[in-house]
Steps between C-alpha positions, in 0.01 A plus 500: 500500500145629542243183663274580169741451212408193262643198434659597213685820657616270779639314223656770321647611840701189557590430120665880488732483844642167311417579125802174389325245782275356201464152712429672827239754357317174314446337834374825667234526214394118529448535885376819519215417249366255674512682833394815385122405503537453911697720568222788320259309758691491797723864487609507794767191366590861258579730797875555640663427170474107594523427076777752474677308812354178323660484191886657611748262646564592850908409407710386198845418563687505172914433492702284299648175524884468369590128462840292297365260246698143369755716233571721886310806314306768705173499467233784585139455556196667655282395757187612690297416802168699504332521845157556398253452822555401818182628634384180605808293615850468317625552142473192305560393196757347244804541300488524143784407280487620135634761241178648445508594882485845590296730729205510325438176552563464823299770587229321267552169694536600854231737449246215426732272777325763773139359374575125481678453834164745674336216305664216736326673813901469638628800682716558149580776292639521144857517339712422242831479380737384220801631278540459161734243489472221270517152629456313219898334379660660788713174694359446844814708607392750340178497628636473828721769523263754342272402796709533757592818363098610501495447858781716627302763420126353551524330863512803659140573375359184579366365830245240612278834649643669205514378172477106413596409143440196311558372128353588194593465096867421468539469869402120647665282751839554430521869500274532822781215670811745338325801649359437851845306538703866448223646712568293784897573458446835513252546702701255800144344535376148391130639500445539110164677402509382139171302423526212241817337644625122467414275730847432601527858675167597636266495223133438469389060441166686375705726211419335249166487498411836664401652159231265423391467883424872481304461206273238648493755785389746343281408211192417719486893613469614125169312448 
C-alpha cells in the first residue's frame, strides 16, 4: 500500500483480503486506533509495509483431527495453529478448546498474543491454536484420544526454538498432560515444550499464580 493512505483505508485493506474474519478485523481496528496517532508522528514505523507484515500471520497450519468416541463412532474435527510473530523470539501461545473456535479467532487472539508477550520484555513472539472440539460431557477417554489424535499432526510444528504452546479455555491440566505425553511418544524425546504442565512431569511450582504475578508486574508501568 502507499506510506500516505489513512487509517481507515488500511482498515479497509485488511477487512477486504478476509471480508468473513469479523473477529480478526475487530482486533485490527481496536489496535490500530490507538497506534495510529504514533505511527502519523513517527512514519518511518509506516515504511516497508511493516503494518501490512504486522497484521498477517507469518503461518497457519490448518488439518483435521479424526478420533473414535465411547459408542466406537468416527469423529471429525478441525483444528488450527496460527504462527503469528516470531520476530522477537518463538511462537507462543495457547490452545483453545471450544465450538465457537475457528480461524477468525485465532487470528483475533494470536494477533493480540504478538503484543502481550512483546509486553513481557521476553525474547517471545505470539501464537495460537485450538480446534473446535467440544470438551464439555466428553469421558476423559474421550478427551484423551481426541488429543492424542491433535498431536499426530501438530508436533511436527512445534519446537522449544519453534513454537511453545500452552492452555487456554477448554484446555487445562489434563489436556496439556494428554498432549505433551503423545508429543513425547512421537517425537522419541522426553523434552516436552508445552507450558502449563503438572507438577508431576516437569511443570511450573509458580503456575498457578503466574497470572496475577504478572499483573502486579505490570500494573506499576501503566501509572
Amino acid at each position: 500500500m502507499d506510506q500516505t493512505y489513512s487509517l481507515e483505508s488500511f482498515l479497509n485493506h485488511v477487512q477486504k483480503r478476509d471480508p468473513n474474519q469479523t473477529e480478526f478485523a475487530q482486533a485490527v481496528r481496536e489496535v490500530m486506533t490507538t497506534l495510529w496517532p504514533f505511527l502519523e508522528q513517527n512514519p518511518k514505523y509506516r515504511q516497508m509495509s511493516l503494518l501490512e507484515r504486522l497484521v498477517e500471520p507469518e503461518r497457519v497450519i490448518q488439518f483435521r483431527v479424526v478420533w473414535v468416541d465411547d459408542r466406537n463412532q468416527v469423529q471429525v474435527n478441525r483444528a488450527w495453529r496460527v504462527q503469528f510473530s516470531s520476530a522477537i523470539g518463538p511462537y507462543k501461545g495457547g490452545m483453545r478448546f471450544h465450538p465457537s473456535v475457528n480461524l477468525s479467532i485465532l487470528k483475533f487472539l494470536g494477533f493480540e498474543q504478538t503484543f502481550k508477550n512483546a509486553l513481557t520484555t521476553l525474547p517471545m513472539g505470539g501464537g495460537k491454536g485450538g480446534s473446535d472440539f467440544d470438551p464439555k460431557g466428553k469421558s476423559e477417554g474421550e478427551v484423551m484420544r481426541f488429543c492424542q489424535a491433535l498431536m499426530t499432526e501438530l508436533y511436527r510444528h512445534l519446537g522449544a526454538d519453534t513454537d511453545v504452546p500452552a492452555g487456554d479455555i477448554g484446555v487445562g491440566g489434563r489436556e496439556v498432560g494428554f498432549m505433551a505425553g503423545m508429543m513425547k511418544k512421537l517425537s522419541n524425546n522426553t523434552a516436552c515444550v508445552f507450558t502449563g504442565k503438572g507438577l508431576s512431569f516437569g511443570g511450573s511450582l509458580i503456575r498457578p499464580e503466574a497470572t496475577g504475578y504478572g499483573l502486579v508486574y505490570i500494573s506499576p508501568k501503566q501509572c
